[in-house]
C-alpha positions, 0 to 999 in steps of 0.5 A, spaced: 496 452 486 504 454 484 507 460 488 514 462 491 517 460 497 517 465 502 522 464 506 527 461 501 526 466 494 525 458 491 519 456 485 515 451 489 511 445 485 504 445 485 500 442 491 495 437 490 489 437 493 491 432 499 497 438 499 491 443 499 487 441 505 494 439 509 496 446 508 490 449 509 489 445 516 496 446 518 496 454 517 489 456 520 492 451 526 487 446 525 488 438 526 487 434 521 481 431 518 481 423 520 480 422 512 486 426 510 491 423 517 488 416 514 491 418 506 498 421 508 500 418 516 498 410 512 503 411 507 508 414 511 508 407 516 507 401 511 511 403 504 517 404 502 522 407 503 519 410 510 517 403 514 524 400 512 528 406 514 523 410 519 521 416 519 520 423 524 513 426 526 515 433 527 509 436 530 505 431 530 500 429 533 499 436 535 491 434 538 488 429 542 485 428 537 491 426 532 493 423 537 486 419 538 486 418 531 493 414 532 492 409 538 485 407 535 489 406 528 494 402 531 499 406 529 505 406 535 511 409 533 518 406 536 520 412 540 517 419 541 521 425 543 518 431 548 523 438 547 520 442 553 523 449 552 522 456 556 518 460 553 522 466 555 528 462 550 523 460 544 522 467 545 529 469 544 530 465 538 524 466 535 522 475 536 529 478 534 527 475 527 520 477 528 521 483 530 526 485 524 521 483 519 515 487 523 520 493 524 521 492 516 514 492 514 513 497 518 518 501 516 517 500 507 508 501 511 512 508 513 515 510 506 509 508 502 505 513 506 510 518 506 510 518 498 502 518 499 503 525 502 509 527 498 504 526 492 498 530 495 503 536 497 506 536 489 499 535 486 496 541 491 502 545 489 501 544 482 493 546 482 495 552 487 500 554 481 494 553 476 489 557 479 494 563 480 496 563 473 488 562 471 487 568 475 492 572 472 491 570 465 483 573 467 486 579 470 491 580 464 484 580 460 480 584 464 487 589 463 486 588 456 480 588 455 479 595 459 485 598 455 481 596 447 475 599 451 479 605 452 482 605 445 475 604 441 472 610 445 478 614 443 477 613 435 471 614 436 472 621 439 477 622 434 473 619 429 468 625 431 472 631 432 471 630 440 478 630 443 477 627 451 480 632 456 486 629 460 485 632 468 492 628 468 489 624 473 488 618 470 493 615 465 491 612 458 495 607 459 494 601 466 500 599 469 503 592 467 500 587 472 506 582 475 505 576 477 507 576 484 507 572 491 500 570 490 496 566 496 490 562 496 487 562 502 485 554 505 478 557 505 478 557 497 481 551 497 477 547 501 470 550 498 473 548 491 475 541 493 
């Protein structure tokens, strides 16, 4: 599988298969197979150009097992080197830098659920203004409707030579409906969601 290294940004070659087994072992920490270490650590001790010039085992051998597997092959290395390090100073080397990459993601985790929620308020505020101009438009035409009522009956009284008597309470004309600060209680919405 070919993919990008992580840590430099750099095209990596795809792995074969003995590549894949040695990096799924060593991810989920496990040792490595007898079949894999009999692949990988021969060629290291008897060909060119490693058995001229040697080489280093960095990590290796991480188990008993590994190590087992070494002394029953016969394969001694000429020198072996322990680095024992407090914890406490492998723990100021390796957290600040941890730590940083924790605080980032944590930080773009932050923003990704602050324009989740920026997209929900902004989709809300769309659909509350949409229901209060579909509610205004309804009342806009009962208005009219109310008022073509009112003018159908009086052509007809005309029409018929009745005149409707005004006892100057009620006004032929309604007033204008104006779309002001309309409020939709959470109720409403809910129900609806």
């Amino acid at each position: 599988s070919s993919g990008i290294n992580a840590e430099y940004g750099d095209a990596e070659e795809a792995l074969t298969e003995l590549e894949d087994a040695v990096h799924a072992s060593l991810l989920e920490g496990d040792s490595l197979p007898p079949e894999i270490l009999e692949m990988v650590v021969f060629d290291w001790w008897t060909k060119s150009p490693f058995e001229e010039t040697g080489f280093v085992l960095e990590g290796f051998p991480r188990t008993p097992q590994e190590a087992t597997f070494m002394t029953d092959s016969g394969l001694f290395p000429d020198a072996c080197l322990i680095l024992e390090v407090e914890d406490e100073h492998v723990a100021d080397r390796q957290l600040p830098g941890k730590l940083a990459k924790w605080k980032a993601k944590m930080a773009r985790k932050a923003a990704r659920r602050q324009r989740k929620l920026e997209r929900r308020r902004v989709k809300r505020e769309k659909e509350r203004k949409k229901k209060v101009q579909e509610k205004f438009e309804e009342l806009v035409a009962e208005r009219n409707q109310r008022l073509e009522e009112r003018r159908r009956e009086k052509e007809e009284a005309t029409k018929f030579g009745e005149v409707q008597e005004s006892d100057g309470e009620e006004s032929e004309e309604e007033p204008e409906i104006e779309l002001k600060d309309v409020t939709i209680s959470d109720e409403e919405e809910d129900e609806e969601e």
